[in-house]
MDTraj code that builds the backbone (N, CA, C; nanometers):
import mdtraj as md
import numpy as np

residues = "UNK UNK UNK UNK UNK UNK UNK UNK UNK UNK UNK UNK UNK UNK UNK UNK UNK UNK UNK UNK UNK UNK UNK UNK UNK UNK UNK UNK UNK UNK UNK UNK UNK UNK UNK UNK UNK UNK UNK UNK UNK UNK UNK UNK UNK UNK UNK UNK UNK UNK UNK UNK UNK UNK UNK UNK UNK UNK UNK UNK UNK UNK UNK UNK UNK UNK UNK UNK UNK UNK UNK UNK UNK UNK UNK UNK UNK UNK UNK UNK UNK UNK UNK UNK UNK UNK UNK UNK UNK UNK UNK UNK UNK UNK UNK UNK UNK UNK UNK".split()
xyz = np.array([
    [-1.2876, 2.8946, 3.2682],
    [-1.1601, 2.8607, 3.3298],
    [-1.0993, 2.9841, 3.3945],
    [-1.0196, 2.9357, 3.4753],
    [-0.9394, 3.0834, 3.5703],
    [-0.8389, 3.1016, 3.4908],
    [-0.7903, 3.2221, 3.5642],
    [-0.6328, 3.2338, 3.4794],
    [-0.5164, 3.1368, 3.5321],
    [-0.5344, 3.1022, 3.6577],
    [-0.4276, 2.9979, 3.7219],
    [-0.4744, 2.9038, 3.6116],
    [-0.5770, 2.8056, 3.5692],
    [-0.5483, 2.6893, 3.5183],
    [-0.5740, 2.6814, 3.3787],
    [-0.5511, 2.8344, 3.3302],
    [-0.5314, 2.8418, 3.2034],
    [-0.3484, 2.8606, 3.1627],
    [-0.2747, 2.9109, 3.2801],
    [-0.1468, 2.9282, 3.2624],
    [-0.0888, 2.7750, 3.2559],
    [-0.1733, 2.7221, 3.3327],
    [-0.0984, 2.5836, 3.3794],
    [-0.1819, 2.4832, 3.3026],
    [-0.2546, 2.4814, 3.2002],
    [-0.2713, 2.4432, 3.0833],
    [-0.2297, 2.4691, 2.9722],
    [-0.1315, 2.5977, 2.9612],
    [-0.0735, 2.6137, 2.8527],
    [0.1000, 2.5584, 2.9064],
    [0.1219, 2.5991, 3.0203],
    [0.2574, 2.4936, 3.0050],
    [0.2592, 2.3922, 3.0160],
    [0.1411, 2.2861, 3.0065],
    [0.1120, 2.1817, 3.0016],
    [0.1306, 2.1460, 2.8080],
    [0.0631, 2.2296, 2.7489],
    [0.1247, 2.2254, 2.6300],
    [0.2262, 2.2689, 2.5750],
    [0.3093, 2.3639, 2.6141],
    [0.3937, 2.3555, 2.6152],
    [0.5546, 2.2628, 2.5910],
    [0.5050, 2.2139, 2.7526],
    [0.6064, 2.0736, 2.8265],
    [0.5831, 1.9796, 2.6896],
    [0.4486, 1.9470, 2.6405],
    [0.3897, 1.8396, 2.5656],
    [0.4721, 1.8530, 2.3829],
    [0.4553, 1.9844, 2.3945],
    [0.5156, 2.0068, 2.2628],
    [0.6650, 1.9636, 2.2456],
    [0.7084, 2.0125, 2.3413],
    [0.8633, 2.0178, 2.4074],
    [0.8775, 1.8543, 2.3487],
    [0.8267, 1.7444, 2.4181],
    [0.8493, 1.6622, 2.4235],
    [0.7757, 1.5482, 2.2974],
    [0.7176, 1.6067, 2.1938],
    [0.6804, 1.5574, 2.0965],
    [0.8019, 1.6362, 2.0157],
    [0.8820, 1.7563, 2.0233],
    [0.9600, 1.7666, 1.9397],
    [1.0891, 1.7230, 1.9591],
    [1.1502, 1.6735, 2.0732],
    [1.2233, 1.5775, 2.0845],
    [1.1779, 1.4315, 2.0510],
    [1.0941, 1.3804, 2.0412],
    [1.0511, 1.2902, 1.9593],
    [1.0764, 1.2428, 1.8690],
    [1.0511, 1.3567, 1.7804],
    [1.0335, 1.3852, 1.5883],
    [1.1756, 1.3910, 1.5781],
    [1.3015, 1.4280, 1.6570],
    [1.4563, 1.4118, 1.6445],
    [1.4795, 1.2879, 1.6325],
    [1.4053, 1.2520, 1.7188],
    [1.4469, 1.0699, 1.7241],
    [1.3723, 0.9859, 1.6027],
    [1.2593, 1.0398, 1.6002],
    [1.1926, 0.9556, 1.5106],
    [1.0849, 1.0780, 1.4140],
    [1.0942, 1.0604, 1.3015],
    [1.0271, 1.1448, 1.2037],
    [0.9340, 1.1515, 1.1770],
    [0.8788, 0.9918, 1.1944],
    [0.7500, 0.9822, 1.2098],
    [0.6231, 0.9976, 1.2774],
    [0.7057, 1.0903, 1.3837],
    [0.6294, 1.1699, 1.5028],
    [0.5783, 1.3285, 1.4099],
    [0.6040, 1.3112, 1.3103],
    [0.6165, 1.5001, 1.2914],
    [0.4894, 1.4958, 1.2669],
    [0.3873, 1.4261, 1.1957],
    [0.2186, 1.4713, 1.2409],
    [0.1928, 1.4594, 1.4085],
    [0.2245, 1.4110, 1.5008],
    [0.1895, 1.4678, 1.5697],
    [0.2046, 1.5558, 1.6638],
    [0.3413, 1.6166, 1.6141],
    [0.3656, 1.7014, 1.6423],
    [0.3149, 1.8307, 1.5742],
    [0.2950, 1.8486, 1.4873],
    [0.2014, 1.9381, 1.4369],
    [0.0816, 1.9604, 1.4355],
    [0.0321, 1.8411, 1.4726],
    [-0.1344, 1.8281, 1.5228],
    [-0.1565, 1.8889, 1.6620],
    [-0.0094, 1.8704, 1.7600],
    [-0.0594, 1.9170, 1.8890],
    [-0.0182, 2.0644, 1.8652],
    [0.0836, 2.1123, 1.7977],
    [0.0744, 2.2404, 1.8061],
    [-0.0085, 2.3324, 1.7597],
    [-0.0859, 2.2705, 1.6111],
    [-0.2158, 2.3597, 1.5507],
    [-0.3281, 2.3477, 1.6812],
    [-0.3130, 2.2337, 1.7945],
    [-0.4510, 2.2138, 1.8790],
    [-0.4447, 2.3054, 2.0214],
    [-0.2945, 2.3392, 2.0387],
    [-0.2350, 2.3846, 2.1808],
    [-0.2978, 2.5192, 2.1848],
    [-0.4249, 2.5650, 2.1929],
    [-0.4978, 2.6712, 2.1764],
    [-0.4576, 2.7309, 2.3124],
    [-0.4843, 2.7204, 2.4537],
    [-0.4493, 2.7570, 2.5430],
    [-0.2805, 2.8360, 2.5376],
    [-0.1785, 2.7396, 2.4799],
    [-0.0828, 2.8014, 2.4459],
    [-0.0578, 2.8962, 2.3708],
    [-0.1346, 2.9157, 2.2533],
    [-0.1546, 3.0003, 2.1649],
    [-0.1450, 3.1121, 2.2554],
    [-0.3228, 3.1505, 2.2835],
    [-0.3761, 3.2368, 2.4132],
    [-0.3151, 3.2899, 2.5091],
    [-0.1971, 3.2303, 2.5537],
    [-0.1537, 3.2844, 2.7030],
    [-0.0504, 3.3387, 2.6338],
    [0.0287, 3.3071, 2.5039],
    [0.1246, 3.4150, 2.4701],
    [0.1428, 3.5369, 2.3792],
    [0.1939, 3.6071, 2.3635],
    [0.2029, 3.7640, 2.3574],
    [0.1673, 3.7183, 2.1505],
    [0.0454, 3.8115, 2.1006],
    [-0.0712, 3.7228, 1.9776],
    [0.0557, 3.7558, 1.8637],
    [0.2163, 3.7365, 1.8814],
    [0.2996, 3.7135, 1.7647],
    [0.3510, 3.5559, 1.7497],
    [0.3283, 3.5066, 1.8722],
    [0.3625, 3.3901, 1.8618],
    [0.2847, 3.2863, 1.8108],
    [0.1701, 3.3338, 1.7901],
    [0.0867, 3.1921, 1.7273],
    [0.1212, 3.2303, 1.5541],
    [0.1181, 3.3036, 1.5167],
    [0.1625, 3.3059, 1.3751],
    [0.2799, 3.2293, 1.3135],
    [0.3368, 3.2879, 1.3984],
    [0.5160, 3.2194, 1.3983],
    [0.4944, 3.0767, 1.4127],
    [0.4196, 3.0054, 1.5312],
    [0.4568, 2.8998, 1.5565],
    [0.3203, 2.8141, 1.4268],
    [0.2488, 2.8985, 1.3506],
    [0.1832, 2.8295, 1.2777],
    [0.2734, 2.7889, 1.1453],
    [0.3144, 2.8921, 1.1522],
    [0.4236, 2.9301, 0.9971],
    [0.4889, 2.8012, 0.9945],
    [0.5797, 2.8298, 1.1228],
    [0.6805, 2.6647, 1.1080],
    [0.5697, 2.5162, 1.1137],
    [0.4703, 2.5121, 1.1637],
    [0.4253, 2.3865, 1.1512],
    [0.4000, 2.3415, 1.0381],
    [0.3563, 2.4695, 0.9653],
    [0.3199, 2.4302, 0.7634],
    [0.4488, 2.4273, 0.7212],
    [0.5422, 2.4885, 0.7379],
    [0.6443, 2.4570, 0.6560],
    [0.7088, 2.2847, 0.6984],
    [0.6932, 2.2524, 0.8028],
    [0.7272, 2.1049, 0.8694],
    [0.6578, 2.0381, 0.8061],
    [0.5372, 2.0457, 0.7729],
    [0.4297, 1.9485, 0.7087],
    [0.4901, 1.9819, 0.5555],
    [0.5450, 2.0404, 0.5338],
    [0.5542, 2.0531, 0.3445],
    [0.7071, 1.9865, 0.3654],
    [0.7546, 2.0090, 0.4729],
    [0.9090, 1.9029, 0.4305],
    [0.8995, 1.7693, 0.4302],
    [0.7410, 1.7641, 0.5238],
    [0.7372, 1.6099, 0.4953],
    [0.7308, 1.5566, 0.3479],
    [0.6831, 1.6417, 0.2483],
    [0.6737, 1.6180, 0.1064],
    [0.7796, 1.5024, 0.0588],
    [0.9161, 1.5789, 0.0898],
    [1.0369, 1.5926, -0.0297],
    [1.1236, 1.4671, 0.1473],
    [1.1103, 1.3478, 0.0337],
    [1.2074, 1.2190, 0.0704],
    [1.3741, 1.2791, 0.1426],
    [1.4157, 1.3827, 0.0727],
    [1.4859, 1.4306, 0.1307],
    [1.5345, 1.5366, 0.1700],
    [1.6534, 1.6358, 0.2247],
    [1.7022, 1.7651, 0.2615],
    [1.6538, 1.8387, 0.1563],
    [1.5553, 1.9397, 0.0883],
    [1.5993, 2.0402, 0.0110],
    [1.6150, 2.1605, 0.0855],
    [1.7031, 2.2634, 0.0030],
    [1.7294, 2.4036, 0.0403],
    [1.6094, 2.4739, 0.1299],
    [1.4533, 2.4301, 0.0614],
    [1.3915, 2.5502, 0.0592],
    [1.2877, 2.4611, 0.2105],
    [1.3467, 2.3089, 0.2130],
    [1.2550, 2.2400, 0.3239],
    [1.3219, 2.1815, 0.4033],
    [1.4395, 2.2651, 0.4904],
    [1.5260, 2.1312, 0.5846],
    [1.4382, 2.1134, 0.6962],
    [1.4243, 1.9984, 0.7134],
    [1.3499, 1.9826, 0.8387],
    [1.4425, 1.9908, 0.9599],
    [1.5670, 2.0051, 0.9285],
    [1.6237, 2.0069, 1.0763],
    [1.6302, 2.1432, 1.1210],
    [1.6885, 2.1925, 1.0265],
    [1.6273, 2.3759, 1.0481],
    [1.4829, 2.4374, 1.0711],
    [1.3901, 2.3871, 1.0377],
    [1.2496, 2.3918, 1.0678],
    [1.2578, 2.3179, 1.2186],
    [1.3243, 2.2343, 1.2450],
    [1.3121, 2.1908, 1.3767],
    [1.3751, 2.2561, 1.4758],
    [1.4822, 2.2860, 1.4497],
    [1.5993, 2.3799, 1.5421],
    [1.4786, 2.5101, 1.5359],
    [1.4178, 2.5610, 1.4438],
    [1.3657, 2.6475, 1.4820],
    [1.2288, 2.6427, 1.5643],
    [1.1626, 2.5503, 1.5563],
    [1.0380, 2.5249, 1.6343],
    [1.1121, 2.5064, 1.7962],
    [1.2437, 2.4731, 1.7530],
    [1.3194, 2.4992, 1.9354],
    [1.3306, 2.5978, 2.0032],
    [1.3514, 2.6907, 1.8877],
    [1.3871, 2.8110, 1.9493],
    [1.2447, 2.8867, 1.9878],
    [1.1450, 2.8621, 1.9038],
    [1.0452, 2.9127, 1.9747],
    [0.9858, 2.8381, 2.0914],
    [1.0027, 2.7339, 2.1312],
    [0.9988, 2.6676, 2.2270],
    [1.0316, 2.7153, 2.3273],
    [1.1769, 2.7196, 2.3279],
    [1.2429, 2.8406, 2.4077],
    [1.2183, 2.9548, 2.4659],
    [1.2045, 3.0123, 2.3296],
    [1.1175, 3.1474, 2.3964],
    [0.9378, 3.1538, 2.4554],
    [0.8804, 3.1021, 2.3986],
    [0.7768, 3.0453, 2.4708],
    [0.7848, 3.0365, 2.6416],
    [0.8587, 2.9350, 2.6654],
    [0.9145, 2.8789, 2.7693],
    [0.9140, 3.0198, 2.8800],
    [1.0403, 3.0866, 2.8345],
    [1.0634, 3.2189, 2.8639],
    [0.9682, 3.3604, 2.9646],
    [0.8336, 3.3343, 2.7981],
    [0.7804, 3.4128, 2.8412],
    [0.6581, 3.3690, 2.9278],
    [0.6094, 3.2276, 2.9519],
    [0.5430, 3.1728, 3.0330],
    [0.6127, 3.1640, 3.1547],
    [0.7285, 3.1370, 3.1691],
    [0.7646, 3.1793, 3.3254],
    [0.7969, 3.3135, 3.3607],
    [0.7331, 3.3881, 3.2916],
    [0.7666, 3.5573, 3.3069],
    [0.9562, 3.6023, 3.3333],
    [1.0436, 3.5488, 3.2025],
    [1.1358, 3.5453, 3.2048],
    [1.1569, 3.6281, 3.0398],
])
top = md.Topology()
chain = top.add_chain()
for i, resn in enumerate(residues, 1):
    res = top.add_residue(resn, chain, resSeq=i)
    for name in ("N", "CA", "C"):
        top.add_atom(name, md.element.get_by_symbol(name[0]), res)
traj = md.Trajectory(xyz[None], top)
């Protein structure tokens, strides 16, 4: 693959993630696949600066372990695990448009 349609395969996952995690707001029962596309978004991984795939692995396990617990605990909010998979979203975002 080139680098043009490796950039534009990772904001393709990106966009995709983006929009599976607005999803999982609406509906919860999106959160495997939302975590399935982000452990798979390898291209995304790849095109960003190698701190961000850790980070964005970290929060997907911790999302999958809130699925555990029926409800809010301290140590598993999923909305805070979500607000934060935003923010790396965000920054993601950021640094794929060289911003």
């Amino acid at each position: 693959m080139n680098t043009t349609t490796d950039a534009a395969t990772a904001q393709d996952q990106l966009a995709r993630l983006a929009d599976l995690l607005a999803a999982t707001r609406r509906d919860p029962l999106q959160l495997g696949r939302l975590c399935d596309h982000a452990r798979q978004a390898s291209a995304l991984q790849t095109a960003l600066p190698p701190r961000y795939a850790p980070v964005l692995l970290d929060v997907v396990d911790r999302l999958e372990s809130s699925a555990l617990f029926s409800e809010e605990s301290c140590s598993f909010s999923q909305k805070d695990l979500l607000d934060s998979l935003q923010l790396w979203v965000d920054k993601a975002r950021g640094v794929l448009l060289g911003g």
